[in-house]
LUMKE-734310 format. One record per residue: residue in one letter; y, x, z negated of N, C-alpha, C, O in turn. Coordinates in steps of 0.1 Angstrom, whole numbers, plus 2048, in hexadecimal, padded with zeros to 3 digits. Last residue first. Example, Ala and Ser with C-alpha at 12.3 -4.5 7.8 and 13.67 -1.06 7.14 Angstrom:
LUMKE-734310
S7EA8807B97F58897B98008817B180B8867B0A7C78847B27D387B7B27DF8847B27DF88E7AB
This chain:
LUMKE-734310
XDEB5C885BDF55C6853DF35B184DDFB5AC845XDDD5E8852DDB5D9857DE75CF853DEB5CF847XDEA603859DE65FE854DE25F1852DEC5EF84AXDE961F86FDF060E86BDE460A860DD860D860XDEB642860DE663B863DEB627866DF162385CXDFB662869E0365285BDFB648864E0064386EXDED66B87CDF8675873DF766C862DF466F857XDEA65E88CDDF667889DE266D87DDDB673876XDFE64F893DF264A88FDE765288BDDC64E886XE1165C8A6E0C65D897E0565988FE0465E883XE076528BDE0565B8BAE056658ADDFE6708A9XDFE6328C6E0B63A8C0E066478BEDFB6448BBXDEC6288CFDF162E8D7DFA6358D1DFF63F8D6XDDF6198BDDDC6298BCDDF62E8C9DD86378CEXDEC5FF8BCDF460E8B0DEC6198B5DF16248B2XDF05F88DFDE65FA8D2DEF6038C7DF760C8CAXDF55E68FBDF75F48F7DF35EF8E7DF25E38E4XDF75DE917DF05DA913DEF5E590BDE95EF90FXE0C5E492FE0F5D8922E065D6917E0A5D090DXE19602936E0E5F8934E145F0928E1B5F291FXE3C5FF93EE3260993DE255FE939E285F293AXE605FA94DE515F8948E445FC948E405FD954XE7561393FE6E61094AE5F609946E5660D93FXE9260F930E89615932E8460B93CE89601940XEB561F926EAE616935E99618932E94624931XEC162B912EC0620913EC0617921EC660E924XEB76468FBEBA63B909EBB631907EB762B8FDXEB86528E3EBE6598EEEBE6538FBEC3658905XEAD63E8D1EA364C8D6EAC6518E4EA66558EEXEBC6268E2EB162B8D4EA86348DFEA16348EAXEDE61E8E2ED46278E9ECB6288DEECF62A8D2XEE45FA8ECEE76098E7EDE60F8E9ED560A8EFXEE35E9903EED5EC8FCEF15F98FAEFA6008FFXEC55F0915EC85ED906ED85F1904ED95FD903XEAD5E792EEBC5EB92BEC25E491EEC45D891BXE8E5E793CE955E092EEA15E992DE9D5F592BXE825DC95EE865E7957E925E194BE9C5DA94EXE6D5E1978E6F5DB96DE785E0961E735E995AXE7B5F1992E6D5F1987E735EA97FE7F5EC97FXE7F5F69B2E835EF9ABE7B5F699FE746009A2XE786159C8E7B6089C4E7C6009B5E796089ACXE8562F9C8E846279D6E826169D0E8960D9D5XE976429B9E8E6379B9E8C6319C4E9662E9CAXEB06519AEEA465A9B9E9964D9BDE916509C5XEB163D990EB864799BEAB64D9A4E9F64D9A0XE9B61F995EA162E98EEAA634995EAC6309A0XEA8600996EA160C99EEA4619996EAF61B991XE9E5E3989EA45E9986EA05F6992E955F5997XE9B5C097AE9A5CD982EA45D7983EB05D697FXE945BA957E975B7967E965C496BE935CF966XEA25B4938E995B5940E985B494CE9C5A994EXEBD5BB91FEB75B692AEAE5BD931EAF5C9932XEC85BC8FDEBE5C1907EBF5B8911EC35AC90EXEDC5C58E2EDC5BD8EFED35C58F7ED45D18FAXED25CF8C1ED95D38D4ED95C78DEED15BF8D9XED15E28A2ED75D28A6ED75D98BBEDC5E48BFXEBC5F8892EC35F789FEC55E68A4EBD5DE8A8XEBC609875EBB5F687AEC45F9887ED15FC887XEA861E85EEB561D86AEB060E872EA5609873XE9B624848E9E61C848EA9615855EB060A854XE78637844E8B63884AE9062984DE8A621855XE66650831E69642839E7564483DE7C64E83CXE5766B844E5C662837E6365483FE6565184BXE5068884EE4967C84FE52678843E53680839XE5B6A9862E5E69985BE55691857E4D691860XE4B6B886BE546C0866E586B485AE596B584EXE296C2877E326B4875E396BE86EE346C886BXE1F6CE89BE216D188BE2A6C0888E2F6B788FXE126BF8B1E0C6D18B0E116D089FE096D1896XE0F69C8B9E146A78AFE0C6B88ADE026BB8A6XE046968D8E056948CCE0E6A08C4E126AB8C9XDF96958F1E0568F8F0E0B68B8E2E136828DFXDE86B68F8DEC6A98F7DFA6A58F4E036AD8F4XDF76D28FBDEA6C88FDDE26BE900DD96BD907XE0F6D88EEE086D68FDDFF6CD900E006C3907XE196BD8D5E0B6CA8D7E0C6C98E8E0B6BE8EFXE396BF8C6E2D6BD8D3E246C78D2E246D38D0XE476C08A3E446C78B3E366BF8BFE2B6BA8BBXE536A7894E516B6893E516BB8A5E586B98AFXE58688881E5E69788CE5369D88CE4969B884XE5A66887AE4F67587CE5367A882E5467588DXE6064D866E6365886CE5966586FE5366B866XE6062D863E5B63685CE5E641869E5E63D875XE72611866E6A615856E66625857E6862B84DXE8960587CE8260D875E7960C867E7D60585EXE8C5E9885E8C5ED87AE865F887AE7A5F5878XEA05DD8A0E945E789FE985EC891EA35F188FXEA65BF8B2EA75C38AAE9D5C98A3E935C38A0XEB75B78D0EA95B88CAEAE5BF8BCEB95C58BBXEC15968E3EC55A08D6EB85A28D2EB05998D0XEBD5818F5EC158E8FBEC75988EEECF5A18F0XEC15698DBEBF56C8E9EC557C8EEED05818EBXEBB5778BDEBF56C8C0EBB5728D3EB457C8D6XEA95868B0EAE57E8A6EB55728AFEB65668ABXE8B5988B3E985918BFEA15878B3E9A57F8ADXE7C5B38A6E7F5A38A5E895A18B2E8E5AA8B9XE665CD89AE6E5C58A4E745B789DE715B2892XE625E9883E5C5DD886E695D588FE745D688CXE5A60A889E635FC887E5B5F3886E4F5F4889XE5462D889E4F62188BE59617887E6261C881XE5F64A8A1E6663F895E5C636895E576358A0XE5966B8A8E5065E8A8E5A65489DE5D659892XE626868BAE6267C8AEE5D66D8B0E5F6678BAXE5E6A78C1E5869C8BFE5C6908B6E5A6918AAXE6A6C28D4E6B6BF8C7E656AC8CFE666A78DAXE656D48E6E596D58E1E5C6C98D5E536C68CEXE7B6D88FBE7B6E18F5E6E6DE8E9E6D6E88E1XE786BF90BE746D090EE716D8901E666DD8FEXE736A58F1E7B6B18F7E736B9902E666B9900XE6E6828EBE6768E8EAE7069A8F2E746958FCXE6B6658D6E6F6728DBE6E67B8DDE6E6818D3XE606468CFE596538D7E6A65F8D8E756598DCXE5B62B8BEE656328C3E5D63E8CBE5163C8CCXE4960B8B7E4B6188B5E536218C0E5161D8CCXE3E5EF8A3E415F48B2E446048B0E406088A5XE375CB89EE3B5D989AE3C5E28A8E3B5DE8B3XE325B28A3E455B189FE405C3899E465C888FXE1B5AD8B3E1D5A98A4E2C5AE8A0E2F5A8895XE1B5B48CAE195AB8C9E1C5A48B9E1F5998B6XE305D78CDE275D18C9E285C18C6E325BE8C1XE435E88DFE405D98D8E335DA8D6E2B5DE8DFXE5260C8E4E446038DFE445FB8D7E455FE8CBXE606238F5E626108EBE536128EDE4C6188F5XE686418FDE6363B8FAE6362C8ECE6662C8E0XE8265B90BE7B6538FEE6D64C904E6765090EXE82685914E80674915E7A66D90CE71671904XE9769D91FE8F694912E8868A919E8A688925XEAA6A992BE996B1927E966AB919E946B090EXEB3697949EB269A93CEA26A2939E976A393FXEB1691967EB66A2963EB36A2955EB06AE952XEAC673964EAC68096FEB368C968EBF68A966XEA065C956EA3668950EA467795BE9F683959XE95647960E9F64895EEA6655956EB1655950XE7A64C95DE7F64B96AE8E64896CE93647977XE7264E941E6F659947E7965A957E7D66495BXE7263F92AE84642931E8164993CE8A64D943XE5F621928E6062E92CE6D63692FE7263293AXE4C608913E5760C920E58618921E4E61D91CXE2D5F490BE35600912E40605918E3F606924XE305D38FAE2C5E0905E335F0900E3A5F48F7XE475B5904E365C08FBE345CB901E355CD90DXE5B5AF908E5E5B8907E4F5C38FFE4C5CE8FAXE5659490FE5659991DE565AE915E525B891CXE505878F4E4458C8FCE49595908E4259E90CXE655898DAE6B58A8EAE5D5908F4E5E59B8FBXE685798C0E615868C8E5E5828D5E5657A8DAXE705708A1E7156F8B3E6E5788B5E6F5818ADXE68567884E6956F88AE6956D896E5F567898XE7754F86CE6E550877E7255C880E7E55C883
């Protein structure tokens, strides 16, 4: 039986904990145990990981990779300008998560906020972002379509 930690559906964000860096990630739960990674540079570079989630036990998440997507940012939008990568990937993040508050640095106040063990995608503080989120938010979705599952 699969667990799935509702408080963690959604959106998170490293954006507000990221003072000076020239990156930032991105989580994405999905209601059904899938989900997807975000990273993105200054310098133009892009990667998209998809997984599938679980909680196996209390305050432990666990992120299966399956499929990988690099390349570059389109100005433009929030999408891919080139792909360099697409194939599968088998990388398995084991972490201890907690949920609660939190202030950014420079922050005046609190935000909701998921703290992971270890670091996926170069962080590990994010910020909660909308809860009500879709595969065609992912942005590779345009690239490597979901498929029903």
């Amino acid at each position: 039986m699969t667990i799935l930690d509702e408080r963690l559906f959604g959106h998170w964000y490293s954006g507000p904990f990221d003072v000076g860096a020239m990156e930032t990630s991105e989580l994405d739960f999905l209601p059904d145990g899938r989900g997807w990674s975000r990273f993105d540079s200054i310098s133009s570079e892009l990667g998209i990981g998809r997984f599938h989630w679980s909680c196996p036990g209390p305050g432990l998440l666990e992120i299966r990779y399956d499929l990988r997507i690099s390349g570059t940012w389109d100005v433009g939008t929030t999408g891919f300008a080139s792909v360099d990568h697409n194939g599968p990937d088998d990388e398995v993040i084991r972490t201890g998560y907690r949920i609660g508050p939190d202030t950014p640095p420079y922050g005046d106040e609190s935000v909701t906020t998921l703290r992971l063990d270890a670091f996926v995608e170069g962080a590990s503080h994010f910020a909660r972002g909308r809860r009500d989120i879709t595969t065609d938010d992912d942005v590779s979705a345009a690239i490597v379509p979901y498929s029903a599952r």
